[in-house]
C-alpha positions as CSV (number, residue, x, y, z in Angstrom):
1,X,-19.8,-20.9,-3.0
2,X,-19.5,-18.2,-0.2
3,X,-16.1,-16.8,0.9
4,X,-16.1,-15.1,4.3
5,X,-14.7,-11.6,4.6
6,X,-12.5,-11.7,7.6
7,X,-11.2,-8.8,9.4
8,X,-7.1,-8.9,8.5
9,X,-4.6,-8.3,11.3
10,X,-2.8,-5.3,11.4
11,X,-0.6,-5.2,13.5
12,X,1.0,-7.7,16.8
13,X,-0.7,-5.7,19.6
14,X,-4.0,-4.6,18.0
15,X,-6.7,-7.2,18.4
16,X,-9.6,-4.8,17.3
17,X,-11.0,-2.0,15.0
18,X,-13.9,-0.4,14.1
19,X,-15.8,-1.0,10.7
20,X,-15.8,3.3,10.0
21,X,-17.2,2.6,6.6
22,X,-18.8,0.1,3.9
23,X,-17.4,1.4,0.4
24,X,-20.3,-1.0,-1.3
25,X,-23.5,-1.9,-0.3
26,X,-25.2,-5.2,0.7
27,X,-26.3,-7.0,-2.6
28,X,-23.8,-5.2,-4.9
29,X,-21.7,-6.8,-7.0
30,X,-17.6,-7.1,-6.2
31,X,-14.2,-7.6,-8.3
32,X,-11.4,-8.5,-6.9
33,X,-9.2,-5.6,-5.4
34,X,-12.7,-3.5,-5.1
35,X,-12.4,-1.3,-1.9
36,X,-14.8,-2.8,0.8
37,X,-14.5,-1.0,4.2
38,X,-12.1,0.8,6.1
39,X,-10.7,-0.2,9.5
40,X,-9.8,2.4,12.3
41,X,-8.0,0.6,15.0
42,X,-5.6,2.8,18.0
43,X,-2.9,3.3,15.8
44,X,-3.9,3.6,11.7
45,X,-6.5,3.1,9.4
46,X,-6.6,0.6,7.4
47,X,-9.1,0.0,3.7
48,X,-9.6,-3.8,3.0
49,X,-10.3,-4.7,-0.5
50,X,-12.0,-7.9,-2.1
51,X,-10.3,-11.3,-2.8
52,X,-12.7,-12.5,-4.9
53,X,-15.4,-11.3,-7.0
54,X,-19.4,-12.0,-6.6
55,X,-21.6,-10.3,-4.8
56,X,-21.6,-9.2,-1.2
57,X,-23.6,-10.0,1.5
58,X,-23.1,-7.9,4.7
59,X,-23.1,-9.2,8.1
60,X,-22.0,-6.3,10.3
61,X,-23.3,-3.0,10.4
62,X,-21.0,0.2,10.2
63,X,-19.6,1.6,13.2
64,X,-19.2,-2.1,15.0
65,X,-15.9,-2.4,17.0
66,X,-15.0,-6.1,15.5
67,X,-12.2,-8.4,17.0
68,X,-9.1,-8.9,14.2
69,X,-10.1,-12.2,12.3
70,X,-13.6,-12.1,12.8
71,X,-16.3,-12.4,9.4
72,X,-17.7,-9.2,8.5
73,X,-19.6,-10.1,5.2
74,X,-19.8,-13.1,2.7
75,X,-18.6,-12.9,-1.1
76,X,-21.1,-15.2,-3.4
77,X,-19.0,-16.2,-6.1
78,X,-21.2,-18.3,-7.8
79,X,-23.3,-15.1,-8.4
80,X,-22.5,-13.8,-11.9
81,X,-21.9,-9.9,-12.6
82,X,-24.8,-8.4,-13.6
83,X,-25.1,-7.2,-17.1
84,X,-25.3,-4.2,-18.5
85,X,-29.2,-3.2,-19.2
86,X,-29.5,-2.4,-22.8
87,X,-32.1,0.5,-22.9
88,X,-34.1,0.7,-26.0
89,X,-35.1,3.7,-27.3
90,X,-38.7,3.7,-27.9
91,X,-40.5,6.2,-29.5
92,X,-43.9,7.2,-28.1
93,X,-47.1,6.9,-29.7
94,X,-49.0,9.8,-31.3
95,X,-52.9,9.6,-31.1
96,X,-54.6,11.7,-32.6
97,X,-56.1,14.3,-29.7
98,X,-59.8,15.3,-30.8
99,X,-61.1,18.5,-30.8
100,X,-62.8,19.9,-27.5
101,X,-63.6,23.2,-26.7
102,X,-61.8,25.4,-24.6
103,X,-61.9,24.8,-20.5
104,X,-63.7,27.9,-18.9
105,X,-61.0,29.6,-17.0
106,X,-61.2,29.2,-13.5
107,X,-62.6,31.7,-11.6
108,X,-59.5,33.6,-9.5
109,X,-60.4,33.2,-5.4
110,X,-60.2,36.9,-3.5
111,X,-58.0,37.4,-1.1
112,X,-60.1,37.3,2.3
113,X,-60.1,39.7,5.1
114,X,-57.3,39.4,8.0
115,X,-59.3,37.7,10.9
116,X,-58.6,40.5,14.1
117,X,-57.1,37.6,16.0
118,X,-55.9,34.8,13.7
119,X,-54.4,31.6,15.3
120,X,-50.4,32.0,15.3
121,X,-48.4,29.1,12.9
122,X,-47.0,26.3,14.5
123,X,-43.4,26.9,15.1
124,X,-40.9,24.4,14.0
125,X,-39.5,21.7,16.3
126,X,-35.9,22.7,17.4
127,X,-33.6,20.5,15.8
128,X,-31.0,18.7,18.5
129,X,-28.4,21.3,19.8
130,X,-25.5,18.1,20.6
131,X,-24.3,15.6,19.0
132,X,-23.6,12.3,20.9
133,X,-21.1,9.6,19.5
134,X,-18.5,7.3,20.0
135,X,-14.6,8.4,20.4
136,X,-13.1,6.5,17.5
137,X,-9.9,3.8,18.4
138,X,-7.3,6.3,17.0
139,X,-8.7,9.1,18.8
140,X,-9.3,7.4,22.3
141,X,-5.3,6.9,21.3
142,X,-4.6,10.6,21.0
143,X,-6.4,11.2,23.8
144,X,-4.6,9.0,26.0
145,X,-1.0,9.2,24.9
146,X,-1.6,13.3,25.1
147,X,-2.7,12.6,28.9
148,X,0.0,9.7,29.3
149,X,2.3,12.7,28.5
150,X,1.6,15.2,30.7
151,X,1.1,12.7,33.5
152,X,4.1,10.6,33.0
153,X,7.0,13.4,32.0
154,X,8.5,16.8,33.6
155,X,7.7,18.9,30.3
156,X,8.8,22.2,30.1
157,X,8.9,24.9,27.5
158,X,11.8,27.1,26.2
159,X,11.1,29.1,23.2
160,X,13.7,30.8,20.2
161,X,13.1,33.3,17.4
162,X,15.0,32.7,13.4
163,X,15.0,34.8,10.8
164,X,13.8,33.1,7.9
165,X,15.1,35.1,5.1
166,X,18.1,33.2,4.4
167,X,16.4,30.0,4.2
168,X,13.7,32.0,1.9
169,X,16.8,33.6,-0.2
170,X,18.1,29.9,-0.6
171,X,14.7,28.4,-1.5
172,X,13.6,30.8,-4.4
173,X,17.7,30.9,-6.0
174,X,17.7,27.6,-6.1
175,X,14.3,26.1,-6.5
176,X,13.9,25.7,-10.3
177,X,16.8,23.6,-10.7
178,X,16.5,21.8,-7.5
179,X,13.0,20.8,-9.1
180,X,14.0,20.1,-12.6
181,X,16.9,17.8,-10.9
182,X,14.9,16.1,-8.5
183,X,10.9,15.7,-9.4
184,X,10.1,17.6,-5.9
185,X,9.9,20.9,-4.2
186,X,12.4,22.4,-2.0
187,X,9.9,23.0,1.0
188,X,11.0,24.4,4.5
189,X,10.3,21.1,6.6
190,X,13.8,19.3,5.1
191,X,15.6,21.8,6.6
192,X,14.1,22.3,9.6
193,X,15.0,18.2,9.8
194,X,18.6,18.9,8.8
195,X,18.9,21.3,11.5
196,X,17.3,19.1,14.2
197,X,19.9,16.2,13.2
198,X,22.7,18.6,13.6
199,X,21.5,19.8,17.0
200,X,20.7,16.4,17.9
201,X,24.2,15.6,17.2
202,X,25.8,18.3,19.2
203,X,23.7,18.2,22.6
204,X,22.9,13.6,23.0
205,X,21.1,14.0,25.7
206,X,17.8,15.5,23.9
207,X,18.0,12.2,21.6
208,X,18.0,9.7,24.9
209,X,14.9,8.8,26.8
210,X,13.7,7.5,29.8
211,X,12.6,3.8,30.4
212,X,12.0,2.6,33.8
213,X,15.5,3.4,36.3
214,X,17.6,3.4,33.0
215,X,18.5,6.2,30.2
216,X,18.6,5.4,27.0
217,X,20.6,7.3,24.2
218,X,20.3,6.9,21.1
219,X,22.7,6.8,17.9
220,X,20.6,7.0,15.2
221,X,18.5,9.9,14.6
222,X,15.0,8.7,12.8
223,X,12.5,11.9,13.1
224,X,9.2,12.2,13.5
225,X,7.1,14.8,11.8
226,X,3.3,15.5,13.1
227,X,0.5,15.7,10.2
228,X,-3.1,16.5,10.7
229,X,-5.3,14.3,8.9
230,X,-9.3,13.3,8.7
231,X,-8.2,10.7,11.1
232,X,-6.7,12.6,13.8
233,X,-3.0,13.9,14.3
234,X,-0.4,11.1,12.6
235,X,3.2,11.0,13.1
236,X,4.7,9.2,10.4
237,X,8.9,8.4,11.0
238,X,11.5,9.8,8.3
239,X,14.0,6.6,9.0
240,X,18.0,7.7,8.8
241,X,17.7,11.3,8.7
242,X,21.2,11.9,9.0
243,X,22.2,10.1,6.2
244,X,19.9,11.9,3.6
245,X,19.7,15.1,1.5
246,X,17.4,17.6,1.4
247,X,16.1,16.0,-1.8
248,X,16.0,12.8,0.0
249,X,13.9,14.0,2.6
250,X,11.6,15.6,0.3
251,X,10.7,12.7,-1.4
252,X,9.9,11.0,2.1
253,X,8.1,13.8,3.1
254,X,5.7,13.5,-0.5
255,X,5.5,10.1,0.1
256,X,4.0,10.3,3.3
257,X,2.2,13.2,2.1
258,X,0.5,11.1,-0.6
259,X,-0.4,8.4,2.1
260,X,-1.7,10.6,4.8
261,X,-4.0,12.0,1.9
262,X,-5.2,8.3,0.5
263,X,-5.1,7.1,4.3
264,X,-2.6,4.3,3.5
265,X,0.1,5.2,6.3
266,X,0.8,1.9,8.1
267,X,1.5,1.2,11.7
268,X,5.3,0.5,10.4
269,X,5.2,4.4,9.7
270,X,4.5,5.2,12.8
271,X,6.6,3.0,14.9
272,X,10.1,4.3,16.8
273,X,11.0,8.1,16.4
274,X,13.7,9.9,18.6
275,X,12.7,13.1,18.3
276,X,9.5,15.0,16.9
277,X,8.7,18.0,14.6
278,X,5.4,19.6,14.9
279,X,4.5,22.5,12.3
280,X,1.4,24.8,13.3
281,X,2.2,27.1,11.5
282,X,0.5,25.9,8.4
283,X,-2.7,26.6,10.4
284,X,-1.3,29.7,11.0
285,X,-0.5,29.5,14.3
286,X,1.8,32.1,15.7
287,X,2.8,30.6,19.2
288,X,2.4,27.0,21.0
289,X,3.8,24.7,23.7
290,X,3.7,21.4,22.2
291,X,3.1,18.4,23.7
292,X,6.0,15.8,24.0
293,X,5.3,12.1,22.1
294,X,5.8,9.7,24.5
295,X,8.7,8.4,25.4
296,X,10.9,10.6,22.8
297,X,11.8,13.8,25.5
298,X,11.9,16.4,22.9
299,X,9.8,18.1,20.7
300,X,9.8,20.9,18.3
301,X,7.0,23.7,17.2
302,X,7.4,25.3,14.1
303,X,5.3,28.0,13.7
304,X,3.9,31.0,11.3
305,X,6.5,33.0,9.4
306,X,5.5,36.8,10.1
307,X,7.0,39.9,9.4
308,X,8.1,41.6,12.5
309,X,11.1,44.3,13.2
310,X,14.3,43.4,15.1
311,X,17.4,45.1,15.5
312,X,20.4,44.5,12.8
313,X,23.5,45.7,13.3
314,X,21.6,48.5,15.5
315,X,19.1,49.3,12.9
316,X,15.4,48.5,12.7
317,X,14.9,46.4,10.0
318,X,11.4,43.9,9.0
319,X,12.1,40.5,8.4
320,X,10.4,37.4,8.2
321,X,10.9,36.0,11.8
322,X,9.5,32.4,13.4
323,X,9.1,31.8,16.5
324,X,10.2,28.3,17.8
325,X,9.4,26.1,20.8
326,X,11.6,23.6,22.3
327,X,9.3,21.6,24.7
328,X,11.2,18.6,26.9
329,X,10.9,16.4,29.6
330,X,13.1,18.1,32.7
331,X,14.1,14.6,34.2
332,X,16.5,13.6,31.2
333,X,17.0,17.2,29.7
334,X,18.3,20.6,31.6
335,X,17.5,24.4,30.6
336,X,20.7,24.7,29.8
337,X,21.2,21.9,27.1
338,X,17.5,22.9,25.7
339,X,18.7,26.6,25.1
340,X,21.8,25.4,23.5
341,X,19.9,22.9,21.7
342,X,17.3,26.0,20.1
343,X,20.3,28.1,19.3
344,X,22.0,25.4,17.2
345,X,18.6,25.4,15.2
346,X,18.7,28.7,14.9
347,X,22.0,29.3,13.5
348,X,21.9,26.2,11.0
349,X,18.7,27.7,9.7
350,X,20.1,31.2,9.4
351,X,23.3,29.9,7.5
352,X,21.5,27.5,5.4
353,X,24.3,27.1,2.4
354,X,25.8,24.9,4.7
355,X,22.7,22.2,5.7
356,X,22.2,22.6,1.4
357,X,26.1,22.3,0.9
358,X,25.2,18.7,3.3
């Protein structure tokens, strides 16, 4: 008996995918729960595993971009699995070799004379300088939201500086026990969150967006933060922000840390987000505009902590400083509510105790 392998939906509006990869071959044999192949569609990934066991017989090749419930192989379950091949060790026979007399050494060639004009070798064929293929569904996605942006929005960049050292002080008093308490790290990204809730809170109109003649505001403040993965850029959705801890968040952010890494985030990850935090710093970069995620109308850019001088107290002192980089769309937001907006980030970051206290 055959059982077709048929392309699963994954989502309401996504009606196709491309077959990225075959985990198994044609021919081998499959358990149920075995990985088969992996499905990028515009939004995620997606791995599809076996039903049923027997063995596999592919029907479409890899990188085919297959409509959702269409057959991409056949499962023979009537096929048993194969046994295990029992290798016996078998020792080889000894024949007695008879005596022959010794082979006269071969006589060694000399070297012969450079020709005056030998014939030059034949150079090796140049190997193609490009690479041609096909934009995958997520990327084409990327690639056209990150257009849609720019097109569709009045974005405009206003940047801040923090001092970090507080946050740093905080972070290594604090870490061992926060730890031993709660089974994760005390990393920098929850309270960058914390701090965008509270500024979020305090200036509404960064947390509204656009959509057609009509603004909408929001009242709950679920946050996006941007990862790079194998796949492209990712922004899974940290649901409720203001109603968790800094441990809370943590463990989100480890949980989508673990699916970003085992390519399991789901399109319900992504969905909804008022507001977006993007971290290049851990690439290392120092300074960036960021592009807004359509239709949220703010954005913020994290970026490398560095050791710089400022004045204190009107004396030169090095500290670690970060830059940061409001980006928002001008139609719903004004300069003035983005400034304000930056400055409430930076003084919740700069008096952490409090977002910790939280």
């Amino acid at each position: 008996m055959s059982v077709a392998v048929i392309v699963p939906a994954v989502g309401e509006s996504i009606t196709s995918g491309v077959l990225s990869a075959w985990h198994k071959k044609d021919g081998d044999h499959v358990a149920v729960g075995d990985l088969l192949f992996t499905l990028d569609t515009d939004k995620v990934s997606s791995e599809v595993t076996a039903l049923e066991s027997g063995v596999l017989k592919i029907q479409v090749a890899e990188g085919a971009e297959i409509p959702i419930g269409s057959t991409v192989a056949e499962i023979d379950t009537a096929a048993a699995a194969p046994k295990k091949a029992e290798v016996a060790e078998k020792k080889p026979e000894t024949k007695p070799v008879p005596m022959a007399e010794a082979p006269k050494a071969a006589p060694v060639p000399t070297p012969s004379p450079i020709a005056h004009s030998p014939s030059p070798a034949p150079r090796a064929q140049p190997e193609g300088r490009v690479t041609r293929r096909k934009l995958t569904p997520l990327r084409r996605k990327i690639a056209l939201q990150l257009v849609n942006a720019q097109q569709t929005a009045a974005i405009l960049t206003t940047f801040n500086e923090v001092d970090m050292s507080a946050v740093m002080n905080l972070r290594k008093e604090v870490q061992e026990g926060f730890q031993a308490k709660y089974g994760v790290k005390l990393g920098f990204m929850s309270f960058f969150i914390k701090a965008v809730v509270e500024a979020l809170q305090a200036i509404p109109q960064i947390n509204a967006r656009l959509e057609g003649d009509e603004l909408i505001e929001n009242h709950y403040y679920d946050i996006g933060v941007a990862v790079g993965t194998e796949k492209g850029l990712m922004v899974p959705v940290l649901r409720d922000c203001e109603k968790l801890s800094l441990a809370g968040l943590e463990k989100e952010l480890v949980g989508f840390a673990v699916k970003a890494r085992e390519g399991k985030i789901g399109l319900s990850d992504l969905q909804g987000g008022c507001f977006t935090i993007s971290n290049g710093g851990v690439y290392g970069s120092l300074l960036s505009t960021p592009i807004l995620n359509p239709p949220q109308s703010g954005i913020l850019g994290m970026h490398k902590i560095q050791e710089r001088p400022v004045a204190i107290n009107g004396k030169v002192e090095i500290r670690p400083m970060m830059y940061l980089a409001l980006s928002y769309d001008h139609r719903v937001v004004d300069g003035k509510e983005a400034v304000t907006f930056l400055i409430k980030i930076k003084e919740a970051l700069e008096n952490p105790v409090r977002l910790f206290l939280d």
